[in-house]
C-alpha positions in Angstrom: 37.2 -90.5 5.8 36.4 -93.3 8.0 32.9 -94.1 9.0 32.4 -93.5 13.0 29.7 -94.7 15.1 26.0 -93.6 14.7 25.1 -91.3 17.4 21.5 -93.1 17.5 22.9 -96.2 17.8 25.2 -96.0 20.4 23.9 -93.5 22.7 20.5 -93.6 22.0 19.2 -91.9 25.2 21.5 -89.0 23.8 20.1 -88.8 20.7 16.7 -89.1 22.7 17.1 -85.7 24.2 18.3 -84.2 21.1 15.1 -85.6 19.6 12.8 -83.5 22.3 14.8 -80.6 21.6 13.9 -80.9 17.7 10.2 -81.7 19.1 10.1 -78.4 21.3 11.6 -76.4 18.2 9.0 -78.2 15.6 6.2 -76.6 17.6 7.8 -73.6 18.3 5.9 -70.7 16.6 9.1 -69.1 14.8 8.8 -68.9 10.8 9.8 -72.3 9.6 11.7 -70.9 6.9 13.3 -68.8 9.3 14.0 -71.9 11.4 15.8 -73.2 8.1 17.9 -70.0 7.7 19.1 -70.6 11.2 20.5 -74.0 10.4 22.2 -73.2 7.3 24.0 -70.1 8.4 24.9 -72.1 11.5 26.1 -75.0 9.3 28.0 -73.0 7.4 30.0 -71.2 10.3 30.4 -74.5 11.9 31.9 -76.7 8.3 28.8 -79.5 8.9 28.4 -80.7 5.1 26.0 -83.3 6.5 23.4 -80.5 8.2 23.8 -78.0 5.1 23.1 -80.7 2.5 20.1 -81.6 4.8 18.8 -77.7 5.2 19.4 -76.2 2.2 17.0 -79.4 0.8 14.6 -78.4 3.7 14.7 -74.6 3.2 14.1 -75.0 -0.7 11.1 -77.3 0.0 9.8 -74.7 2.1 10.3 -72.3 -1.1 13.4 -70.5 -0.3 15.3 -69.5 -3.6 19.1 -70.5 -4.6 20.0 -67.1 -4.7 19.6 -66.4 -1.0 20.9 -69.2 -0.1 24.1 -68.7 -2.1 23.8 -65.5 -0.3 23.6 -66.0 3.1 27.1 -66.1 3.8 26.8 -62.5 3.2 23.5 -62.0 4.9 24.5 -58.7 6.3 25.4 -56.8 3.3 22.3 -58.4 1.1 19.2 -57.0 0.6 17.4 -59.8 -0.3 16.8 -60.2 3.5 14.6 -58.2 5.4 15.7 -56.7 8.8 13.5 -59.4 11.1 15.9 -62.1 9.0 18.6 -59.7 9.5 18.2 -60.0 13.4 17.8 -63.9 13.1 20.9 -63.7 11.0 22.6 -61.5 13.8 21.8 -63.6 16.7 22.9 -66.9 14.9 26.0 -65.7 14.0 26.9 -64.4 17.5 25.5 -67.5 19.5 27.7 -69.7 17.1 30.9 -67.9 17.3 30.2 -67.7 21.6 33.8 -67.1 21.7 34.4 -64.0 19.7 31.7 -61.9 22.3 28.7 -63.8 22.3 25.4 -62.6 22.0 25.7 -59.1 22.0 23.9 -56.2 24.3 22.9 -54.6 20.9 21.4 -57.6 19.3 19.9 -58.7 22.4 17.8 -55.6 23.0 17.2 -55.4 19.5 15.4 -59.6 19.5 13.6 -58.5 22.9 12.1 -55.3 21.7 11.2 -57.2 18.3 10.3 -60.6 19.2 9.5 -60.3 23.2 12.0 -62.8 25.6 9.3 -66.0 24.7 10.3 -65.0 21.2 14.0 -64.1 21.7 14.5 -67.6 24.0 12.9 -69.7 21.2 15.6 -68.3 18.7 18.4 -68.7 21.3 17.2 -72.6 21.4 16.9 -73.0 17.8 20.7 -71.7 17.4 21.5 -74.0 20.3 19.8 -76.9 18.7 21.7 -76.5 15.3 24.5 -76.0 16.7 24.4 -79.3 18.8 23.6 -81.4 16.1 26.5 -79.6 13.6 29.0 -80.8 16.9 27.5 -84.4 16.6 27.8 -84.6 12.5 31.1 -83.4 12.9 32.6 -85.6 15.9 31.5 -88.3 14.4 32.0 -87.6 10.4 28.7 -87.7 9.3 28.2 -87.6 4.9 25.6 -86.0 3.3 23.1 -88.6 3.2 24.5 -91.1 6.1 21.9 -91.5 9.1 23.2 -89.7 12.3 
């Protein structure tokens, strides 16, 4: 594949933004291995081989183990992941796939009785956030390893 523009370098305000929405999720109080979880399964929905190379490094350093993460693509029917995953699981899967129903009624209620709407917006933006930077690796052919 060819190499295409870096994101950074040619739209830099762009890439700005994107930056203060990795800021606001850094200090969001959500389980940064949870956070991690969200980008992989997200990554791996959306095909990005540059944002799974660069989260599945980030969710081992954070002590996840190789066999959930060879098993998230079966999150559902696995149960090395507890229900509070299960619901982060849930909700990334729906948010990602916005076209097949979105975000459910069911799973909804379910994050705002668990996690409170503070709680339950931060995971919404975390699955947004991913899913941003999966449609920017993608557009413009980002390699494991390449800068963005």
């Amino acid at each position: 594949m060819k190499e295409r523009f870096s994101m950074k370098d040619v739209q830099p305000d762009a890439y700005a933004a994107m930056q203060a929405l990795e800021k606001y999720m850094a200090a969001s109080p959500i389980n940064p291995l949870y956070k991690e979880l969200i980008k992989v399964r997200a990554s791996q929905i959306n095909a990005c081989a540059f944002c799974l190379d660069m989260h599945t490094r980030d969710a081992r350093k954070l002590g996840e183990t190789e066999q959930r993460l060879y098993l998230l693509n079966a999150w559902s029917e696995s149960p090395q992941f507890n229900e509070e995953e299960k619901l982060i699981l849930a909700m990334t899967e729906e948010i990602t796939m916005i076209h097949k129903r979105g975000l459910t009624s069911k799973t909804y209620e379910q994050a705002i009785q668990h996690f409170g709407e503070a709680g339950t917006a931060q995971l919404i933006m975390a699955v947004v956030t991913i899913n941003s930077w999966n449609r920017i690796c993608i557009a413009t052919l980002r390699q494991p390893g390449q800068k963005i």
